[in-house]
MIMIDO-988172 format. One record per residue (C-alpha): x negated, y negated, z; residue in one letter. Coordinates in Angstrom, 2 decimals. Each point is the difference from the previous one (the first is absolute). Layout:
BEGIN
+---------+---------+---------+-----+
:       u :       v :       w : res :
+---------+---------+---------+-----+
:       X :       Y :       Z :   A :
...
+---------+---------+---------+-----+
***
This chain:
BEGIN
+---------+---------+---------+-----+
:       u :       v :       w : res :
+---------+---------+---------+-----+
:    9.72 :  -10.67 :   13.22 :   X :
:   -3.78 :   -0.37 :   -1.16 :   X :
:   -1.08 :   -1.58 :   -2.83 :   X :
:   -3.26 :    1.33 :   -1.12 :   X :
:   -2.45 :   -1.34 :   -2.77 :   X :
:   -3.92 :    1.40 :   -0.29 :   X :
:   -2.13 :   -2.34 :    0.29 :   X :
:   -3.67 :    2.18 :   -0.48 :   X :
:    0.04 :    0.75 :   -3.51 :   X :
:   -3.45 :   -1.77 :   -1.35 :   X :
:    0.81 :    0.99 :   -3.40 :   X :
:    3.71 :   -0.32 :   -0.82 :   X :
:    2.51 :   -3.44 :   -0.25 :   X :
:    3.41 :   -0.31 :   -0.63 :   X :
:   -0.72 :   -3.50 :   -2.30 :   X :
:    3.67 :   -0.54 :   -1.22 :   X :
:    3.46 :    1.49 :    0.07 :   X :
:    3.40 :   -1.36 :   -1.63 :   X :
:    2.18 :    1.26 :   -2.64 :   X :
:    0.08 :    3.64 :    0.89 :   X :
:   -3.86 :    0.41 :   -0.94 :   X :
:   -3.34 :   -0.52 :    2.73 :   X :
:   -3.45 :   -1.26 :   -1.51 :   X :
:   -2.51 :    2.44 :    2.47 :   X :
:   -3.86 :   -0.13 :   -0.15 :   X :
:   -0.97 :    3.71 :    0.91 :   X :
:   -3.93 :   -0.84 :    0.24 :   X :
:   -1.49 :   -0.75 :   -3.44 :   X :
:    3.64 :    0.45 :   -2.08 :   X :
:    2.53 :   -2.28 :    0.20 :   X :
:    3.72 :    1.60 :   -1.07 :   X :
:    3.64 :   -1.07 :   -0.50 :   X :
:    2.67 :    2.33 :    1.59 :   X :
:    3.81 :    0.51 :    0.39 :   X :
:    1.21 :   -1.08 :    3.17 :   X :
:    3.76 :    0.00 :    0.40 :   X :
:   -0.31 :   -1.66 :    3.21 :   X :
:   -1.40 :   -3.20 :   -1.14 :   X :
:    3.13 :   -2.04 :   -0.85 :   X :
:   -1.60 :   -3.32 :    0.48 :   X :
:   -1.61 :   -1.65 :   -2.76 :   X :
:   -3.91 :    0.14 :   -0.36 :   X :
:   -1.89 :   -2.44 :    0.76 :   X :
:   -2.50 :   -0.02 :   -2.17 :   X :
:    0.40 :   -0.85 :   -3.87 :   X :
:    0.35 :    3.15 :   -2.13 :   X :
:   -2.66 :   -1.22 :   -2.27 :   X :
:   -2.32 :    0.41 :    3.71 :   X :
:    1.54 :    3.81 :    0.26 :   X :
:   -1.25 :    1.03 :   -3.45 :   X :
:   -3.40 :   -1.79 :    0.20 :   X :
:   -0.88 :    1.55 :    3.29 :   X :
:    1.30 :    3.72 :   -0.51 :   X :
:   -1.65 :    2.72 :   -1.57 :   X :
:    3.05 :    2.19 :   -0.61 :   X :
:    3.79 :   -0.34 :   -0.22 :   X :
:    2.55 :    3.15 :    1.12 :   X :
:    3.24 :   -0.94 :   -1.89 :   X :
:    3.23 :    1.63 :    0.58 :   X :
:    2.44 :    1.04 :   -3.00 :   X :
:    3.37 :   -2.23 :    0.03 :   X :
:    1.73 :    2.98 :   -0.47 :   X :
:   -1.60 :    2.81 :    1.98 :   X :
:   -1.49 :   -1.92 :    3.22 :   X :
:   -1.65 :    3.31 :    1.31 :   X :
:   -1.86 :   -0.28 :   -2.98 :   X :
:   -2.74 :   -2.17 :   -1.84 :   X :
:   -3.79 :   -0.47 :   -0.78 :   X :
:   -2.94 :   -2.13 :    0.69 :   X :
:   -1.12 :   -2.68 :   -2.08 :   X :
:   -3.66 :   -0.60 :   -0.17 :   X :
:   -0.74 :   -4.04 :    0.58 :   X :
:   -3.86 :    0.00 :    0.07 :   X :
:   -2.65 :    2.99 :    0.46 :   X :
:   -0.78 :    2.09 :    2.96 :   X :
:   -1.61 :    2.86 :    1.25 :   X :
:    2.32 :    2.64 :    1.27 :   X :
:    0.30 :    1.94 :    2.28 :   X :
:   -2.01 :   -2.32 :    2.65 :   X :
:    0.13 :    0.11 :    4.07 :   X :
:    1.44 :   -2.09 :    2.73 :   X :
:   -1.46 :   -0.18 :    3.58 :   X :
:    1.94 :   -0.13 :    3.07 :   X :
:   -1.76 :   -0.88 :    3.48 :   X :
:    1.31 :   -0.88 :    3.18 :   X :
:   -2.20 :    0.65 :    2.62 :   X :
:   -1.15 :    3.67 :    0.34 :   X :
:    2.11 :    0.81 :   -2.85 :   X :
:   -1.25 :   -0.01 :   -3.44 :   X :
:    1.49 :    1.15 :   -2.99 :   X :
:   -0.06 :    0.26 :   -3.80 :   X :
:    2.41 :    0.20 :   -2.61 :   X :
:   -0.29 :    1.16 :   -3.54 :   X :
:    2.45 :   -2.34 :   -2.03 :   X :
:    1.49 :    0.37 :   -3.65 :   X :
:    2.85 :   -0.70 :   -1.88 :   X :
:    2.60 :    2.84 :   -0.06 :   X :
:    3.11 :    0.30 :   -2.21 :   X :
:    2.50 :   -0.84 :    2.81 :   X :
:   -1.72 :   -3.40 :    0.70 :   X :
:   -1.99 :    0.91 :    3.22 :   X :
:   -3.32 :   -0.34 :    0.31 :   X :
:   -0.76 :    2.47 :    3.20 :   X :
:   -0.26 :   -2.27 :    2.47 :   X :
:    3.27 :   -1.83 :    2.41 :   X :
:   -2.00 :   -3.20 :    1.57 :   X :
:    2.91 :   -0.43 :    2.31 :   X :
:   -0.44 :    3.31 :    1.67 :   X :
:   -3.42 :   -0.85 :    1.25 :   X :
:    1.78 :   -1.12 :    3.65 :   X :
:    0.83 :    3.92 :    0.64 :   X :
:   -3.43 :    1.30 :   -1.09 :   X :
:   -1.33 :   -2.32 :    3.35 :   X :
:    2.74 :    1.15 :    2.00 :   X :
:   -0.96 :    3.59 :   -1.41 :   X :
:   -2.83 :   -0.59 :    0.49 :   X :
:   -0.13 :   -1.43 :    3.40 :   X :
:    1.93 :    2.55 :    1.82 :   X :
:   -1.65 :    3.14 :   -1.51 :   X :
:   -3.28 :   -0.94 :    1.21 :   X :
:    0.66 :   -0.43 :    3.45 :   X :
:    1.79 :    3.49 :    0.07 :   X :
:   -1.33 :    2.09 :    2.48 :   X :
:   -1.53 :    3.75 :   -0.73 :   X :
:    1.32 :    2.23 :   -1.62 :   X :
:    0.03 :   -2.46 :   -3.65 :   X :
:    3.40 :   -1.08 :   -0.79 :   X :
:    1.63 :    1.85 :   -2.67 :   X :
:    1.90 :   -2.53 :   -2.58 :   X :
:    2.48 :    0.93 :   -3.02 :   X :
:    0.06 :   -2.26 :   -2.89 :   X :
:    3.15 :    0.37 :   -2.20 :   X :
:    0.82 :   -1.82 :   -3.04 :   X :
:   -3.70 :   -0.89 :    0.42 :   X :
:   -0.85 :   -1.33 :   -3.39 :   X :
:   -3.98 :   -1.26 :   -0.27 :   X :
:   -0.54 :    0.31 :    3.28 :   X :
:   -0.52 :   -2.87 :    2.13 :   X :
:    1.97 :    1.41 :    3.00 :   X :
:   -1.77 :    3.10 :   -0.12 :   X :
:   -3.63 :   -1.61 :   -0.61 :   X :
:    0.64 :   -2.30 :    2.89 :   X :
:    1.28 :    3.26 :    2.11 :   X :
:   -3.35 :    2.08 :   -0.89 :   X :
:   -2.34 :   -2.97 :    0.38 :   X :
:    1.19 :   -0.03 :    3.50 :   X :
:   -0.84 :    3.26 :    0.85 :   X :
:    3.25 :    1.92 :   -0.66 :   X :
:    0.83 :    3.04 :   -1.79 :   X :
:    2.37 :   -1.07 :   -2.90 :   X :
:    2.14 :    1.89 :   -2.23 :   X :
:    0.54 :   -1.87 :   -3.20 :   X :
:    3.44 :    0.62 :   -1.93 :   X :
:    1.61 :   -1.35 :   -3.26 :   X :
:    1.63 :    2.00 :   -2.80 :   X :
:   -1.95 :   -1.92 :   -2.55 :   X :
:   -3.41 :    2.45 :   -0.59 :   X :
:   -1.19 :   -3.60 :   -1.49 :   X :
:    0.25 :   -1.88 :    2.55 :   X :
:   -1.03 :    2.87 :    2.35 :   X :
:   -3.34 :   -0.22 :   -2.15 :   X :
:   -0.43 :   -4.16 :   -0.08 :   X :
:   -0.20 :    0.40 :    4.20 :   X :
:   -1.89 :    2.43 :   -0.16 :   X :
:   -2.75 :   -2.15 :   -2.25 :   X :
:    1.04 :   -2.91 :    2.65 :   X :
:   -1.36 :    2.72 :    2.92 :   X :
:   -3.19 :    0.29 :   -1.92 :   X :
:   -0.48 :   -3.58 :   -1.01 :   X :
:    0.73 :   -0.71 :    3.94 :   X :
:   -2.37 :    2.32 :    1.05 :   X :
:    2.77 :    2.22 :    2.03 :   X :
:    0.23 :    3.72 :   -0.41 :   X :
:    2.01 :    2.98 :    1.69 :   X :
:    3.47 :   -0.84 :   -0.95 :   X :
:    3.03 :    2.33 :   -1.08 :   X :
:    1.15 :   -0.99 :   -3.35 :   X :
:    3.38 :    1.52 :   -0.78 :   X :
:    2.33 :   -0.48 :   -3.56 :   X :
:    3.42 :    0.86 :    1.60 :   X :
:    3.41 :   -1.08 :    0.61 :   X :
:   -0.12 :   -1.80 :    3.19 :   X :
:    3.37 :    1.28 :    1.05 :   X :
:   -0.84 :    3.63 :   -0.43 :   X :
:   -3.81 :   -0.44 :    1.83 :   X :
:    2.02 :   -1.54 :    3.12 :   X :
:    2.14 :    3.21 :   -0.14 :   X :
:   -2.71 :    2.25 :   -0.27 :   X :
:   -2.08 :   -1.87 :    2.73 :   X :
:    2.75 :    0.58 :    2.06 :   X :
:    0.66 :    3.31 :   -0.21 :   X :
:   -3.86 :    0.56 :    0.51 :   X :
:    0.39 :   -1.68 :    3.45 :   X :
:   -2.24 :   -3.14 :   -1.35 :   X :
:   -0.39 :   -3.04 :    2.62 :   X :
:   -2.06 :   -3.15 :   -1.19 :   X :
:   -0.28 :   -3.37 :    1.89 :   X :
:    1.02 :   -2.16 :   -2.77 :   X :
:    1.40 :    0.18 :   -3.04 :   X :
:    0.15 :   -2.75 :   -2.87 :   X :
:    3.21 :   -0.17 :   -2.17 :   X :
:   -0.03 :   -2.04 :   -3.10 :   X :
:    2.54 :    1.17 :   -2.17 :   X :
:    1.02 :   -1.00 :   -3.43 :   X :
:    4.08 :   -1.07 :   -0.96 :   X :
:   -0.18 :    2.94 :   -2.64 :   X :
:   -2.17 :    2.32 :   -0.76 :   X :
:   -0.61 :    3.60 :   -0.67 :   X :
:   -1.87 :    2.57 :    1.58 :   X :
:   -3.13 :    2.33 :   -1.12 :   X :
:    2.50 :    2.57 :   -1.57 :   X :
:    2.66 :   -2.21 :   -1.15 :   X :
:    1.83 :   -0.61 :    3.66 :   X :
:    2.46 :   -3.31 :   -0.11 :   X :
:   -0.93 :   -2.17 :    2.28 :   X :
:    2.75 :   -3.10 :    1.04 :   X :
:   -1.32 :   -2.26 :    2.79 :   X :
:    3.59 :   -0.75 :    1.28 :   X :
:    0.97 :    3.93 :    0.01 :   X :
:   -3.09 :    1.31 :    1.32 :   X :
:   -1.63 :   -1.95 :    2.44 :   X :
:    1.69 :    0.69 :    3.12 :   X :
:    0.01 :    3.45 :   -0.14 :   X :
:   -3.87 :   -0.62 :   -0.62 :   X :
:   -0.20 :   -1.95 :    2.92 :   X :
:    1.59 :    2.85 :    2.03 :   X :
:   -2.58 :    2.27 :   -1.00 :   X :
:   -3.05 :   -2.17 :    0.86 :   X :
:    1.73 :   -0.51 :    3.41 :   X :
:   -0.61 :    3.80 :    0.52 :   X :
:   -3.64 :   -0.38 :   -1.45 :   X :
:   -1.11 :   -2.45 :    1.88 :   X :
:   -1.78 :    0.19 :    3.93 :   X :
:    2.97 :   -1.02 :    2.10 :   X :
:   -3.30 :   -0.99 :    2.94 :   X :
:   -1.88 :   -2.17 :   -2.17 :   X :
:    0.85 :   -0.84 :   -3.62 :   X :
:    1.18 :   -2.25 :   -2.58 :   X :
:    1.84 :   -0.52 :   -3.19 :   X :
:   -0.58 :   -2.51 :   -2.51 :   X :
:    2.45 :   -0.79 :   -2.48 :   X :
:   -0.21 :   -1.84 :   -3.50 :   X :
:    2.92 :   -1.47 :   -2.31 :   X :
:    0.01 :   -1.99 :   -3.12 :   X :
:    3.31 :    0.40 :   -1.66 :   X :
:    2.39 :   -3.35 :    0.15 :   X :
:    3.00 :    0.18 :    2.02 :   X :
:   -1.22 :    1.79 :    2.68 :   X :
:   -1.02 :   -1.65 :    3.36 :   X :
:   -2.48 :    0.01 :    2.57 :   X :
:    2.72 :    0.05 :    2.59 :   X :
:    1.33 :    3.28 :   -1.59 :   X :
:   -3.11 :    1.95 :   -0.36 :   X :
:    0.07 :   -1.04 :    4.06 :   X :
:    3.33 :    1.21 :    0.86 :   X :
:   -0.73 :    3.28 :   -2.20 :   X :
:   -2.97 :    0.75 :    1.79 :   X :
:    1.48 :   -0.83 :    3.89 :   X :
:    2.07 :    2.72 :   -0.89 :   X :
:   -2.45 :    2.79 :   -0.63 :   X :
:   -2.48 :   -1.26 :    2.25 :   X :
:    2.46 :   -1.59 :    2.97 :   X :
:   -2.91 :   -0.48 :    2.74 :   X :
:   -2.42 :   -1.81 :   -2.61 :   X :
:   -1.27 :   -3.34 :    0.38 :   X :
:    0.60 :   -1.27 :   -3.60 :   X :
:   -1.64 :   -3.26 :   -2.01 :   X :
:    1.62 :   -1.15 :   -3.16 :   X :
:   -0.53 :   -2.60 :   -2.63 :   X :
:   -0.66 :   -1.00 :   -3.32 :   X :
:   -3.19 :    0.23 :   -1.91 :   X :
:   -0.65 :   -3.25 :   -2.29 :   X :
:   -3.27 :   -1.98 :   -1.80 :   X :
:   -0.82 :   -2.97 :    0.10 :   X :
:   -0.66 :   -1.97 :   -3.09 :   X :
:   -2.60 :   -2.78 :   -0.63 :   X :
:    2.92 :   -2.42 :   -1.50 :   X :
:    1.76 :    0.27 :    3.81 :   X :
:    2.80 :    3.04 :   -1.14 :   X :
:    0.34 :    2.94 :    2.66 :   X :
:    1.17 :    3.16 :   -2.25 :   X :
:    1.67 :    2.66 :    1.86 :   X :
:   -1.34 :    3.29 :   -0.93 :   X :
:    1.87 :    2.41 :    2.10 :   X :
:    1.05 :    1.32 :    3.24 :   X :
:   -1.64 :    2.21 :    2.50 :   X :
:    1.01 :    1.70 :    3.11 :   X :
:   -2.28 :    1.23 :    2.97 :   X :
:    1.06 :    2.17 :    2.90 :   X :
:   -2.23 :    1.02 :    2.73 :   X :
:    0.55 :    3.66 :    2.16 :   X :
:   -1.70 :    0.43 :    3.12 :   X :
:   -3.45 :   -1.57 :    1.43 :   X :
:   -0.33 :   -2.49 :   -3.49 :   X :
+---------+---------+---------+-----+
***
């Protein structure tokens, strides 16, 4: 099992984690978030949290899917984040939504390289790549920037519209931008007779689609996975997979995927940061299974 942590972001620190919250510095703004994964205490003094952060997301005691931010000292807003790693440059518009996200997932950086790196060594034709669940876009921004031809899908038009100001801010054009349930695209793909040579999955725990669909990570996933079995180039392909919900391991996303994909050569692991106060937060799981010449 791989433990993977970027370590390329410029711009962005993990500072502190402990007590269910992480102090980040996304460039210029420094912010206090929920993090139920940080059951340690923090190691910095709270009175150090408040003077260094710029904004607060606080979670109601008695409704934790809800809550607000608290405004600590001034800011601009929205404001951009860079991301370079070699050939790959991108930029991310950044603001403070409802839901405590800010448009960005630092720890994801790791599969925009790997994205990255594969895609542009792809031979002719370009490599067509389906992004579901695909949020603000890094995945698909990292695809594109290599050269492929990307279709973009989440059944949020909102978020559908941030990436698509994150393609423009990065300079990358030429993408498919789609507000749909992913379940019912992957259906319809397949029926069309659609192939693509990778697919990214990142899918929520809940969630509903662009017309209301229910969407249950648990009840839906495999027969997801099925589908993008059938979508995908059985000579030269791959699949990369993306979960953050808590009680659900890296060793079962492999196991899942082994058996839609039997003759894949599969990576696993955990996503984490780093702080600067010496914590590793785990932020996730990911899967990675390679068809064919990959």
């Amino acid at each position: 099992m791989l433990l993977l942590s970027p370590d390329a972001w410029t711009q962005y620190e993990l500072l502190d984690s402990g007590n269910q919250e992480k102090l980040e510095r996304f460039g210029p703004r420094v912010l206090i978030r929920p993090e139920p994964q940080a059951l340690w205490d923090k190691a910095l003094p709270e009175a150090e949290w408040t003077r260094a952060a710029h904004a607060r997301f606080v979670r109601e005691k008695r409704d934790r899917e809800q809550g607000g931010w608290q405004q600590l000292r001034p800011a601009e807003e929205p404001w951009t984040l860079p991301y370079q790693n070699g050939p790959l440059r991108l930029k991310f518009r950044l603001a403070l939504t409802s839901f405590g996200h800010v448009g960005v997932f630092p720890e994801q950086a790791p599969n925009w390289d790997h994205l990255h790196h594969h895609l542009s060594r792809w031979p002719e034709p370009a490599p067509k790549v389906l992004n579901l669940f695909a949020y603000t876009g890094g995945a698909t921004l990292a695809a594109r920037a290599a050269g492929a031809d990307v279709t973009h899908l989440d059944s949020v038009r909102a978020v559908v519209n941030w990436a698509s100001d994150n393609a423009r801010l990065s300079q990358l054009d030429g993408i498919r931008w789609i507000v749909e349930d992913a379940l019912k695209f992957a259906h319809r793909e397949l029926r069309r007779g659609s192939v693509y040579q990778a697919i990214v999955l990142d899918p929520p725990a809940y969630g509903r689609g662009a017309n209301g669909e229910k969407w249950v990570l648990e009840d839906s996933l495999n027969e997801l996975l099925g589908i993008c079995a059938k979508l995908l180039s059985p000579r030269r392909s791959f699949l990369v997979l993306n979960l953050y919900s808590m009680g659900l391991s890296a060793l079962l996303a492999d196991t899942l995927a082994r058996a839609h994909f039997p003759t894949a050569r599969t990576e696993f692991g955990e996503f984490f940061l780093n702080s600067q106060t010496g914590q590793r937060l785990p932020l996730g799981i990911f899967l990675r299974a390679h068809l064919g010449n990959v």
